[in-house]
mmCIF file of the C-alpha atoms, coordinates in Angstrom:
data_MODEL
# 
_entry.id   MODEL 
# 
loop_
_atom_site.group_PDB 
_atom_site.id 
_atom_site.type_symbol 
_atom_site.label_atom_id 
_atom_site.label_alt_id 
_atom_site.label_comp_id 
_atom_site.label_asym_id 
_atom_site.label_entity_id 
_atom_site.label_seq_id 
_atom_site.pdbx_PDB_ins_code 
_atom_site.Cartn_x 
_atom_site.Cartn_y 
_atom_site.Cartn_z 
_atom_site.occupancy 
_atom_site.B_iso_or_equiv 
_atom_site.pdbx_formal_charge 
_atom_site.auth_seq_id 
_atom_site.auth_comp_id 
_atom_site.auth_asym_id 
_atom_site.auth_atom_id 
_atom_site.pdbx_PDB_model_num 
ATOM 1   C CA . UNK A 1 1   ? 0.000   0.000   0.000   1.00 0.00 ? 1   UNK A CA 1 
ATOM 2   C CA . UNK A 1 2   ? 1.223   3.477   -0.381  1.00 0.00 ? 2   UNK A CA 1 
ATOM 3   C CA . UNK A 1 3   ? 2.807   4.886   2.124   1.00 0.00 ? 3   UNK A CA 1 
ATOM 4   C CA . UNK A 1 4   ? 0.792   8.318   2.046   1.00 0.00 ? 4   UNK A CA 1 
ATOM 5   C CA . UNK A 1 5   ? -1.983  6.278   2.053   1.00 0.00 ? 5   UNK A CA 1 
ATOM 6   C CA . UNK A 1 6   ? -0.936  4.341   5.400   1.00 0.00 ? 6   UNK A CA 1 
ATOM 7   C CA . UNK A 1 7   ? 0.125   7.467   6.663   1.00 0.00 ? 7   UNK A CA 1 
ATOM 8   C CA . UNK A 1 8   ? -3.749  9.261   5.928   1.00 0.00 ? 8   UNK A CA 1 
ATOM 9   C CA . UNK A 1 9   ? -5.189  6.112   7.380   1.00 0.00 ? 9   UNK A CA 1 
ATOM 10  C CA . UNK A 1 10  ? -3.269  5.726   10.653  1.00 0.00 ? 10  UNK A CA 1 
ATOM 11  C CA . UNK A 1 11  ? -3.689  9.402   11.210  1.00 0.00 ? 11  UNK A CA 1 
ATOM 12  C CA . UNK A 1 12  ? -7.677  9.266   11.017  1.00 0.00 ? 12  UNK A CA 1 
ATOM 13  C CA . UNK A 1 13  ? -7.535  6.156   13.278  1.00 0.00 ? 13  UNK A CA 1 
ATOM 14  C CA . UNK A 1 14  ? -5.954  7.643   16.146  1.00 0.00 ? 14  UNK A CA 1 
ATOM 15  C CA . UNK A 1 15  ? -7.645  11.047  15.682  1.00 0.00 ? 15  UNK A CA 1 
ATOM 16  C CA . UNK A 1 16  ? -10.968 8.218   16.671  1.00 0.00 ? 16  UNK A CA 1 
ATOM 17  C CA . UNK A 1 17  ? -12.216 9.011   12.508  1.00 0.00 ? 17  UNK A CA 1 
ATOM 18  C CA . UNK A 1 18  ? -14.119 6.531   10.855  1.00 0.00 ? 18  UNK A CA 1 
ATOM 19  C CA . UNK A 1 19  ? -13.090 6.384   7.302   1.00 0.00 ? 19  UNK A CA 1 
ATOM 20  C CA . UNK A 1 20  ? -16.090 6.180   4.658   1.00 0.00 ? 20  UNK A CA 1 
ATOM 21  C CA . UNK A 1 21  ? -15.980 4.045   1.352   1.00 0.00 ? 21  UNK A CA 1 
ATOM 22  C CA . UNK A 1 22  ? -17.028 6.748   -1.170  1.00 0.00 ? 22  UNK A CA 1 
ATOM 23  C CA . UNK A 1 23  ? -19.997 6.308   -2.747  1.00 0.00 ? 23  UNK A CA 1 
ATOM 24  C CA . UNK A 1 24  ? -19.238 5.880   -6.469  1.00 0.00 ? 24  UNK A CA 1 
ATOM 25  C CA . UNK A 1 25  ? -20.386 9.077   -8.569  1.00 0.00 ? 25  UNK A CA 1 
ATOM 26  C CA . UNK A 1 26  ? -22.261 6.843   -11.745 1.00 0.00 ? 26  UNK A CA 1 
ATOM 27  C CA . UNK A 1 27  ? -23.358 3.303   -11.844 1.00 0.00 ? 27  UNK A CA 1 
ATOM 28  C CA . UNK A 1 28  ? -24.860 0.977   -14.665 1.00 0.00 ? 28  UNK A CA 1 
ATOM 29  C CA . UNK A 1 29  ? -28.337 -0.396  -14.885 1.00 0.00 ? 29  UNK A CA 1 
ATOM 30  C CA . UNK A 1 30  ? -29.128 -3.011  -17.797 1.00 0.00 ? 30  UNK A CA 1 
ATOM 31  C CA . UNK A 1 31  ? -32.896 -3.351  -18.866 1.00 0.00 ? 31  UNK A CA 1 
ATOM 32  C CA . UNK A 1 32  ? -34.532 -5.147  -21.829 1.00 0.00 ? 32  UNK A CA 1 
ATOM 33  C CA . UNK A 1 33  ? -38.587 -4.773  -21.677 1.00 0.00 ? 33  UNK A CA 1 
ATOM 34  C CA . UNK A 1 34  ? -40.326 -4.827  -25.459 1.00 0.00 ? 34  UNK A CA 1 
ATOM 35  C CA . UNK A 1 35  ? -38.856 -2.045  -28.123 1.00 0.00 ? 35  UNK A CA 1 
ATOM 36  C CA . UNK A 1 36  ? -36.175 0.054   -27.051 1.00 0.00 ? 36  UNK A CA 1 
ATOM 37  C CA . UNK A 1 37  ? -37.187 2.939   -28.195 1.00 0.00 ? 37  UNK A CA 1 
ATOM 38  C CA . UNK A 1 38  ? -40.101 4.315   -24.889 1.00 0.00 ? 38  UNK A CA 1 
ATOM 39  C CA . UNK A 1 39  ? -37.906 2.278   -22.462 1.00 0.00 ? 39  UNK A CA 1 
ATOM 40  C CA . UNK A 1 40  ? -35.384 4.533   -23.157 1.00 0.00 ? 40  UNK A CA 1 
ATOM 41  C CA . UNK A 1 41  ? -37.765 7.810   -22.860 1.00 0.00 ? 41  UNK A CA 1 
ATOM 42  C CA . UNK A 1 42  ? -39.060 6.359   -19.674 1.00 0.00 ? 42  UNK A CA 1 
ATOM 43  C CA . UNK A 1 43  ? -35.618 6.400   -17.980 1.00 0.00 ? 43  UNK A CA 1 
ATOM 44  C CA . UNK A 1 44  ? -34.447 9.815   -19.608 1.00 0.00 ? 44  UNK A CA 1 
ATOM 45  C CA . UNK A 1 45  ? -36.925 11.570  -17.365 1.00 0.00 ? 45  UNK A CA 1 
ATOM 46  C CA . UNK A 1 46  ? -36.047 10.292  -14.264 1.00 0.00 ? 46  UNK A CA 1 
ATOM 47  C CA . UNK A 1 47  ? -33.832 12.476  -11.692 1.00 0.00 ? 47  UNK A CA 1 
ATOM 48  C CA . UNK A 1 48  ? -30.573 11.200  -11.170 1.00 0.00 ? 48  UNK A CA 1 
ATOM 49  C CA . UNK A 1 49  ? -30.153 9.664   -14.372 1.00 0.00 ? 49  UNK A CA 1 
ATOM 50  C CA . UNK A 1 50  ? -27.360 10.860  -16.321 1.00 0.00 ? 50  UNK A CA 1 
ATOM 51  C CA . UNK A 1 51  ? -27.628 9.183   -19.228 1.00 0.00 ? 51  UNK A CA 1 
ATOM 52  C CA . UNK A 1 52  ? -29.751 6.153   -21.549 1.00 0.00 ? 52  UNK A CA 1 
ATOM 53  C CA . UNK A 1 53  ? -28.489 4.493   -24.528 1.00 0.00 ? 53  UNK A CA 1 
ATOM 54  C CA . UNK A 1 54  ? -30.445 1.948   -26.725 1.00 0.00 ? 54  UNK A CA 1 
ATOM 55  C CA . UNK A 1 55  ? -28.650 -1.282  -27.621 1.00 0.00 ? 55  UNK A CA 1 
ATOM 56  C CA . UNK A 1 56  ? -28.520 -4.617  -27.882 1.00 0.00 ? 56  UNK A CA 1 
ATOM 57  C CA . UNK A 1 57  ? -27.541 -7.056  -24.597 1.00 0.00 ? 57  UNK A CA 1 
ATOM 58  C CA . UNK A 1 58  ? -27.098 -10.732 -24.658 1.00 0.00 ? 58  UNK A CA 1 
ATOM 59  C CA . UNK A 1 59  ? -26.227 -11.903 -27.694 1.00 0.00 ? 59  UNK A CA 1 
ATOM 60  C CA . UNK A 1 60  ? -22.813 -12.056 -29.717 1.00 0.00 ? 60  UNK A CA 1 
ATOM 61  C CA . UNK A 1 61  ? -20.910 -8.955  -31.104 1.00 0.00 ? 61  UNK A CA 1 
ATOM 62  C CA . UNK A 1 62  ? -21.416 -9.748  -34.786 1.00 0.00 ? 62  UNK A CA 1 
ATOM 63  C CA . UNK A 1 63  ? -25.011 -9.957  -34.597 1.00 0.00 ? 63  UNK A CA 1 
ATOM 64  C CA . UNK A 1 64  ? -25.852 -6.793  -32.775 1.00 0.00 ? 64  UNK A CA 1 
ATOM 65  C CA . UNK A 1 65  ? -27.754 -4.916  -35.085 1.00 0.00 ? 65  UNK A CA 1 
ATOM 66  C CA . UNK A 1 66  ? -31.306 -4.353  -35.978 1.00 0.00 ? 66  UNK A CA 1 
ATOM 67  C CA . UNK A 1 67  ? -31.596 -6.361  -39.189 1.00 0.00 ? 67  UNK A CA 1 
ATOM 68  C CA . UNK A 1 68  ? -30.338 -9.467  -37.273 1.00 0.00 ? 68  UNK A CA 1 
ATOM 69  C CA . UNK A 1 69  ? -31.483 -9.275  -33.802 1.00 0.00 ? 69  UNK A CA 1 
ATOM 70  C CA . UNK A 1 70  ? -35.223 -8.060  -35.118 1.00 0.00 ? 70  UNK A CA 1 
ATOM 71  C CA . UNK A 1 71  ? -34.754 -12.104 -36.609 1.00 0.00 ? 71  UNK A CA 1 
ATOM 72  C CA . UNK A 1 72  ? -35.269 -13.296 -33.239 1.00 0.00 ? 72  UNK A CA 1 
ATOM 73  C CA . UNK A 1 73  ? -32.969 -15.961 -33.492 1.00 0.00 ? 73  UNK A CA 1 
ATOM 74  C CA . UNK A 1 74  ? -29.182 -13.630 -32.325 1.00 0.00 ? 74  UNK A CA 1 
ATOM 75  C CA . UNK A 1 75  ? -30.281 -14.441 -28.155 1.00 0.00 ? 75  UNK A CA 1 
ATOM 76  C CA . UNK A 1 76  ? -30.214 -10.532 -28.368 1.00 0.00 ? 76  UNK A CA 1 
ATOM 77  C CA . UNK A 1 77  ? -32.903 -8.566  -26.183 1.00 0.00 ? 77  UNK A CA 1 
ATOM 78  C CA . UNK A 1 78  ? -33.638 -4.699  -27.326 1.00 0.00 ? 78  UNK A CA 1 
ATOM 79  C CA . UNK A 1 79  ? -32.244 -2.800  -24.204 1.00 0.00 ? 79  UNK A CA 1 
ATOM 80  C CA . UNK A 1 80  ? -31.110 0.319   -22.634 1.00 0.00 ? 80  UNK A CA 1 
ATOM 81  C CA . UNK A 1 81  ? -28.352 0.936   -20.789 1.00 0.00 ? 81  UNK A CA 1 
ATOM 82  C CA . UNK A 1 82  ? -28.479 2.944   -17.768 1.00 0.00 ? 82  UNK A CA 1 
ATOM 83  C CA . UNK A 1 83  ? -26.116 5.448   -16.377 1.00 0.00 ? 83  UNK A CA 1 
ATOM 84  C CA . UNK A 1 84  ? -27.103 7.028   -12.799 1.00 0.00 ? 84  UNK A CA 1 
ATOM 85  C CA . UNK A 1 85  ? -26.010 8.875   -9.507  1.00 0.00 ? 85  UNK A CA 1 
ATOM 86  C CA . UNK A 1 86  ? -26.759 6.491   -6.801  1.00 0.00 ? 86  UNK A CA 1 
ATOM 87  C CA . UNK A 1 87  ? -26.456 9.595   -4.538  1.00 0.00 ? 87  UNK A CA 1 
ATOM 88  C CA . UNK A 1 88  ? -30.167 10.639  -6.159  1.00 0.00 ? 88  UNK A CA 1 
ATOM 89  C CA . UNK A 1 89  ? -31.652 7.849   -7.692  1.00 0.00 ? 89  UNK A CA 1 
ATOM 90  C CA . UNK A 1 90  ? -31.462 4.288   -6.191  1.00 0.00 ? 90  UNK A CA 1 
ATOM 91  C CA . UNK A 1 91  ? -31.138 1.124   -8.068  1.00 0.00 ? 91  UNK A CA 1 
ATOM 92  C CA . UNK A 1 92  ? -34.380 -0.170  -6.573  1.00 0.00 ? 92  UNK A CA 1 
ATOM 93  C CA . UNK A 1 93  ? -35.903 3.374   -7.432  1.00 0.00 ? 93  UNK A CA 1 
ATOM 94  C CA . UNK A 1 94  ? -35.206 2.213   -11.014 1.00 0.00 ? 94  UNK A CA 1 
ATOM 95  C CA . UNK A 1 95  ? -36.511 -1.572  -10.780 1.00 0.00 ? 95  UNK A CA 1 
ATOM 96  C CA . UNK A 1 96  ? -39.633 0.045   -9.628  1.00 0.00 ? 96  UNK A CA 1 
ATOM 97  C CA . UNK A 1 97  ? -40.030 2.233   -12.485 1.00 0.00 ? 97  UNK A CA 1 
ATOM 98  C CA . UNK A 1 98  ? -39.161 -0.686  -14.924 1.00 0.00 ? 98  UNK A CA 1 
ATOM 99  C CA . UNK A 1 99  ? -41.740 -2.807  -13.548 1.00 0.00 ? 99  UNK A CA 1 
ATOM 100 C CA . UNK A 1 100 ? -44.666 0.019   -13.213 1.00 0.00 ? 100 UNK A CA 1 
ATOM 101 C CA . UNK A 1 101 ? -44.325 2.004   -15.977 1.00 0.00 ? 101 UNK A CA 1 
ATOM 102 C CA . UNK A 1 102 ? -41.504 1.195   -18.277 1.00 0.00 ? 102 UNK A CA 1 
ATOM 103 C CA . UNK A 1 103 ? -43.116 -2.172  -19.695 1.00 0.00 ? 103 UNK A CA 1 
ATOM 104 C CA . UNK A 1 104 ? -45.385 -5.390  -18.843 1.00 0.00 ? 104 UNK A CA 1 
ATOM 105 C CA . UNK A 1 105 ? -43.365 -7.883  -16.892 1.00 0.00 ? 105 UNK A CA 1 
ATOM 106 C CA . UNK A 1 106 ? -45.891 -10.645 -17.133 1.00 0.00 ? 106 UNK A CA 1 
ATOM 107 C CA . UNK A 1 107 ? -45.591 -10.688 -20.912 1.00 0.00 ? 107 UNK A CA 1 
ATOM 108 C CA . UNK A 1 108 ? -43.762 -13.891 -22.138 1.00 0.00 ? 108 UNK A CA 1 
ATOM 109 C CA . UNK A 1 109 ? -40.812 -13.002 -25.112 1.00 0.00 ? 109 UNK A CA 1 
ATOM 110 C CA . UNK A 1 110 ? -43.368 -10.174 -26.463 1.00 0.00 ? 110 UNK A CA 1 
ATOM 111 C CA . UNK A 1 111 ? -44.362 -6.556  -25.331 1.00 0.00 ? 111 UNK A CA 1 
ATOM 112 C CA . UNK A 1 112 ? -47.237 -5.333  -26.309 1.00 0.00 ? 112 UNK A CA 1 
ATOM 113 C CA . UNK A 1 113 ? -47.630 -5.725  -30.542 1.00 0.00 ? 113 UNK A CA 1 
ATOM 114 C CA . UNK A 1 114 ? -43.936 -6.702  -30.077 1.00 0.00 ? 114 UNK A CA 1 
ATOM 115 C CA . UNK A 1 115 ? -43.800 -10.219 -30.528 1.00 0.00 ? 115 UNK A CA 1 
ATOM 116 C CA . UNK A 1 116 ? -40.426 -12.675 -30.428 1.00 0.00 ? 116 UNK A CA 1 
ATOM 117 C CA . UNK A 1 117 ? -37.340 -13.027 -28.016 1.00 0.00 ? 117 UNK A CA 1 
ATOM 118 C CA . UNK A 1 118 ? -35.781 -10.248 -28.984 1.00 0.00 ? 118 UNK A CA 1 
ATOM 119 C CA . UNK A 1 119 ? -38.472 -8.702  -26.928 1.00 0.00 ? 119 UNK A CA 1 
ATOM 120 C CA . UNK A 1 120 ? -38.229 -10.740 -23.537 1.00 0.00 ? 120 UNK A CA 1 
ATOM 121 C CA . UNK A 1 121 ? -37.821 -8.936  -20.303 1.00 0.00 ? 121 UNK A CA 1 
ATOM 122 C CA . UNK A 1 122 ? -34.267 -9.144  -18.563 1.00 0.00 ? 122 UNK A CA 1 
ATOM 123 C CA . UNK A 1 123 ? -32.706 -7.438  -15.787 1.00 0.00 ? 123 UNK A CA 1 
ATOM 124 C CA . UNK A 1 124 ? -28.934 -7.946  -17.059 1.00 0.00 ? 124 UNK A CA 1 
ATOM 125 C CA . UNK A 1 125 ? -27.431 -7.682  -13.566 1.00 0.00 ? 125 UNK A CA 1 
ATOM 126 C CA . UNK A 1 126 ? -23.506 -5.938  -13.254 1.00 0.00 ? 126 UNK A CA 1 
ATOM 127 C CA . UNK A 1 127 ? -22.744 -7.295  -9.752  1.00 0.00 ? 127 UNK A CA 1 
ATOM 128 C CA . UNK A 1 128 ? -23.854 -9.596  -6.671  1.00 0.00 ? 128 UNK A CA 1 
ATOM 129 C CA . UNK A 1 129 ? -25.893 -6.754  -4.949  1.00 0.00 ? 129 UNK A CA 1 
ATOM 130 C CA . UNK A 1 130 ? -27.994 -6.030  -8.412  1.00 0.00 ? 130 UNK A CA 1 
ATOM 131 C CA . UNK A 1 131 ? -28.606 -9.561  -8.398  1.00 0.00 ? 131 UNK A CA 1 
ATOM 132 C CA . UNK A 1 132 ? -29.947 -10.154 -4.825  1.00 0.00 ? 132 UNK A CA 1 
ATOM 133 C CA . UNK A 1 133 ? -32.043 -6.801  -5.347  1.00 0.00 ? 133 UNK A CA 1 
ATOM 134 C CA . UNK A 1 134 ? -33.730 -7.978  -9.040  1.00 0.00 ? 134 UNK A CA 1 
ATOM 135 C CA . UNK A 1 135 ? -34.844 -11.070 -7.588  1.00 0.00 ? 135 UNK A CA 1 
ATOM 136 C CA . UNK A 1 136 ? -35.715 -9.588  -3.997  1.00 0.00 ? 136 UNK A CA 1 
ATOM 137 C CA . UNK A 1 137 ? -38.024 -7.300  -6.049  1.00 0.00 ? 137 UNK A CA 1 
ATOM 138 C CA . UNK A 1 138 ? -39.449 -9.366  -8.346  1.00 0.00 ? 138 UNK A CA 1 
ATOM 139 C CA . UNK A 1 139 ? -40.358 -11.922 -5.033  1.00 0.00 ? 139 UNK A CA 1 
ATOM 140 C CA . UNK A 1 140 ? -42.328 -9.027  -3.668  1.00 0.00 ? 140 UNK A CA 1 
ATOM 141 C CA . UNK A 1 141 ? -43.950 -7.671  -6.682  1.00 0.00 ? 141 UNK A CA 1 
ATOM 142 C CA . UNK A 1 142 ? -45.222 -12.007 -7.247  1.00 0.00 ? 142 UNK A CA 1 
ATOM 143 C CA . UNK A 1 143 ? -46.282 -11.974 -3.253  1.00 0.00 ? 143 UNK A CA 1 
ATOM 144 C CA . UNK A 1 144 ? -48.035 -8.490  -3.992  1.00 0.00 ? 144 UNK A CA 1 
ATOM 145 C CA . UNK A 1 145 ? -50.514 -10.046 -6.376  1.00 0.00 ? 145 UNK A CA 1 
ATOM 146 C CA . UNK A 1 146 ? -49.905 -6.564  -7.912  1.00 0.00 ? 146 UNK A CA 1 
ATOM 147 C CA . UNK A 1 147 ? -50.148 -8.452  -11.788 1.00 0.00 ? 147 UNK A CA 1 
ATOM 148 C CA . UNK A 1 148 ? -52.882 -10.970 -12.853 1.00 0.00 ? 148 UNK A CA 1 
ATOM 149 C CA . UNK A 1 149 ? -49.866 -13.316 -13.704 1.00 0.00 ? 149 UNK A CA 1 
ATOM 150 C CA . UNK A 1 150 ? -46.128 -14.451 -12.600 1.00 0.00 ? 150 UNK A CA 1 
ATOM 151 C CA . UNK A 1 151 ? -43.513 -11.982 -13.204 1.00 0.00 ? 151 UNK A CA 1 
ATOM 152 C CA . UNK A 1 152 ? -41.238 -13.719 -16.197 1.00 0.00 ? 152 UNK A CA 1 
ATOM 153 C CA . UNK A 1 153 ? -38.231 -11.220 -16.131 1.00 0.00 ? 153 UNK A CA 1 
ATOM 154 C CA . UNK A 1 154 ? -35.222 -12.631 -16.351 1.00 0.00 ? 154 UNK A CA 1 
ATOM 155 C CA . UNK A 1 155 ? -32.334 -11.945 -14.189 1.00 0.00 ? 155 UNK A CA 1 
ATOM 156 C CA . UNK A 1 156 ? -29.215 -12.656 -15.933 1.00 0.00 ? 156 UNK A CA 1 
ATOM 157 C CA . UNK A 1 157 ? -25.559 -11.932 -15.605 1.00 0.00 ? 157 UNK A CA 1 
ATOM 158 C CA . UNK A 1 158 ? -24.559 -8.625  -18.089 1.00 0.00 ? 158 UNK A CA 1 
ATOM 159 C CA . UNK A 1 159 ? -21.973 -9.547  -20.666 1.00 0.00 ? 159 UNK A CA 1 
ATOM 160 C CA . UNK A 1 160 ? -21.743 -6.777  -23.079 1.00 0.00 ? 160 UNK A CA 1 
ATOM 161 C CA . UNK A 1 161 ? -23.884 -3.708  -24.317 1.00 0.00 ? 161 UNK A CA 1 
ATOM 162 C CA . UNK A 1 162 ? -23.695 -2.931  -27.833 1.00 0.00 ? 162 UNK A CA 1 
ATOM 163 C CA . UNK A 1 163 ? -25.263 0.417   -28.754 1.00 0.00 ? 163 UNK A CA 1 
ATOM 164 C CA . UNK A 1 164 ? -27.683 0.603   -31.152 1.00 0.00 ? 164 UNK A CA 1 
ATOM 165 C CA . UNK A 1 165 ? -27.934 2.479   -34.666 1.00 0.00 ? 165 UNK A CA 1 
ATOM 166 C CA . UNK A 1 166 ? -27.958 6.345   -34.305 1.00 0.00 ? 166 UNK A CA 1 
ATOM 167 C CA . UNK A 1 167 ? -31.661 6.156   -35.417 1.00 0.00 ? 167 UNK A CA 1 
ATOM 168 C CA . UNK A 1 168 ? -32.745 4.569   -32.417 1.00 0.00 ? 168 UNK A CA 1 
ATOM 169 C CA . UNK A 1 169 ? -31.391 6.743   -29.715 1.00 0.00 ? 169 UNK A CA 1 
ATOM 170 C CA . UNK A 1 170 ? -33.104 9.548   -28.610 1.00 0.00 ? 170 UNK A CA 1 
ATOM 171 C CA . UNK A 1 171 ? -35.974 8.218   -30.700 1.00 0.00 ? 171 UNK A CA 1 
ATOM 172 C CA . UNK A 1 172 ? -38.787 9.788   -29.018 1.00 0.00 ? 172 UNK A CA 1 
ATOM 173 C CA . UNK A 1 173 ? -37.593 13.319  -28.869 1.00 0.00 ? 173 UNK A CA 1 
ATOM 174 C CA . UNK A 1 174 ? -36.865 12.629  -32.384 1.00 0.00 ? 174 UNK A CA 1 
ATOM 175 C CA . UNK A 1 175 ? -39.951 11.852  -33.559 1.00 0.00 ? 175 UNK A CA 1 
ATOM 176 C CA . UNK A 1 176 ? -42.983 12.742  -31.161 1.00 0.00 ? 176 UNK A CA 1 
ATOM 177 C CA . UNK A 1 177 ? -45.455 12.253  -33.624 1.00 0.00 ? 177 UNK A CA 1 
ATOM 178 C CA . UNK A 1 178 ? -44.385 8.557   -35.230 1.00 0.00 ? 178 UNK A CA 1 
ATOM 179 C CA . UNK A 1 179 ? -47.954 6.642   -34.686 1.00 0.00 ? 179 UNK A CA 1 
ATOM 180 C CA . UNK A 1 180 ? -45.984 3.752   -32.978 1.00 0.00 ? 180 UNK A CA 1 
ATOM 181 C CA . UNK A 1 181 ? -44.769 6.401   -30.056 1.00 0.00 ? 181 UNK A CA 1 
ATOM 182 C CA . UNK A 1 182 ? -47.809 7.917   -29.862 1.00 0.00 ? 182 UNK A CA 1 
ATOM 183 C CA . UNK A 1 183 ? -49.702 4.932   -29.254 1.00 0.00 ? 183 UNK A CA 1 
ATOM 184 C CA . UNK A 1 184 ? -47.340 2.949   -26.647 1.00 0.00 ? 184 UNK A CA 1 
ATOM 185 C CA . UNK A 1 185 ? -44.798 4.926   -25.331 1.00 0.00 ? 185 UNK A CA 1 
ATOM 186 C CA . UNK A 1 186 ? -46.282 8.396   -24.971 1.00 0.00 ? 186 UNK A CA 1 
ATOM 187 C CA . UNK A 1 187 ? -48.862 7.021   -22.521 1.00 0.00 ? 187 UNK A CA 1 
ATOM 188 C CA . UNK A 1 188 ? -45.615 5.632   -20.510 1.00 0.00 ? 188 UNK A CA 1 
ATOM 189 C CA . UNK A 1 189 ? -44.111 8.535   -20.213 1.00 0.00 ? 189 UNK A CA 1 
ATOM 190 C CA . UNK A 1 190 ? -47.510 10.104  -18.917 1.00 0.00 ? 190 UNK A CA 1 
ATOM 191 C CA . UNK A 1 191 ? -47.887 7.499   -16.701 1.00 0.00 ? 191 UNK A CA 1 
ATOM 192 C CA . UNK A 1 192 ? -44.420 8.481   -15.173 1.00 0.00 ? 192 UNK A CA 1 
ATOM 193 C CA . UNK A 1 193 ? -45.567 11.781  -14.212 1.00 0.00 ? 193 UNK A CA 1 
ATOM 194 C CA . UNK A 1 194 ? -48.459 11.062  -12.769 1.00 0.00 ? 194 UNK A CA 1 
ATOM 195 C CA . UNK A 1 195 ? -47.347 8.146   -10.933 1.00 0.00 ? 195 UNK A CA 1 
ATOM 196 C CA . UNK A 1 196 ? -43.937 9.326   -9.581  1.00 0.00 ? 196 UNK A CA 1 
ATOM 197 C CA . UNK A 1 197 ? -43.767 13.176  -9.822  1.00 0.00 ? 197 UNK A CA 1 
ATOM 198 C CA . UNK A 1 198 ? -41.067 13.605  -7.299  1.00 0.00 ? 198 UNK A CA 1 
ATOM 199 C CA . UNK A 1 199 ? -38.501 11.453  -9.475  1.00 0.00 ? 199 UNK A CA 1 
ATOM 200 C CA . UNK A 1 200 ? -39.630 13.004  -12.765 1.00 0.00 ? 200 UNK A CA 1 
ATOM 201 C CA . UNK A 1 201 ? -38.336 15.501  -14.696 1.00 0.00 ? 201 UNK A CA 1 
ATOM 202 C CA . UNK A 1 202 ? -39.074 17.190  -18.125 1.00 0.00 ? 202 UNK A CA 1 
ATOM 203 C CA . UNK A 1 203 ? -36.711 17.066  -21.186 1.00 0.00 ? 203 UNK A CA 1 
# 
């Protein structure tokens, strides 16, 4: 160990300090729930969020685009990837949101009119404690009753994230009026609001 650090250590252990692990400034969440595209404007307008990408998450490298994965046969599920400050916005803040607003989690390898595995509902866990806390949650939500079925989210290991086409991010505030929007995901986003109005926030 550095010395400097020893030193800093020894010093705040003698003075009777207790020294803090700091709280890391961004982590990673990994969703996939039905078409990427109001996912994605679901978490953009959430407080503590810093940023969502829409990609592609468990399937192979060489597969990970639209053309192949919309096949349904790559193991790929449309996702987004999270980036947040745990310091305003907790990871269970954001299973919450993914299983009340952001899709259906009782919906077997569809979404909606989004049929195929491509489509399936995954938490794509990055370490232990996102583990214990997906399946903690979705053992609650099942003892709730809160959905006329079993939750069928799956709760993985992450791999890799592979960001989408440049046409797919952002599309929402791209393209407010596309009928599919409209239809599915502009409802979510209302839903959001109304539902959780201390977390949201306009963009």
């Amino acid at each position: 160990m550095n010395k400097i650090i020893c030193l800093i250590l020894t010093a705040a252990f003698l003075a009777g300090c207790s020294v803090q692990p700091a709280i890391a400034a961004e982590q990673r969440a990994v969703f996939a729930g039905g078409c990427f595209w109001g996912v994605e404007a679901v978490f953009e307008h959430l407080k503590g969020v810093i940023d969502v990408k829409s990609g592609y998450a468990g399937g192979k490298k060489e597969t990970a685009n639209y053309d192949d994965v919309s096949s349904g046969e790559t193991k790929h599920a449309e996702s987004v990837e999270i980036r947040f400050d745990p310091a305003k916005i907790t990871y269970e803040q954001l299973l919450k949101i993914f299983f009340e607003v952001a899709h259906n989690p009782t919906e077997l390898n569809r979404q909606g009119p989004d049929v195929g595995p491509q489509y399936r509902s995954v938490i794509f866990y990055v370490d232990e404690e996102q583990k214990r806390a997906a399946k903690a949650f979705i053992e609650s939500v099942n003892a709730s009753k809160k959905f006329p079925g079993p939750v069928v989210t799956e709760v993985v290991p992450f791999d890799h994230f592979y960001i989408a086409e440049d046409y797919h991010q952002d599309f929402m505030k791209k393209n407010p009026d596309h009928p599919y929007i409209v239809y599915h995901d502009v409802p979510k986003v209302a839903a959001l609001k109304k539902q959780f109005p201390g977390l949201y926030v306009e963009k």
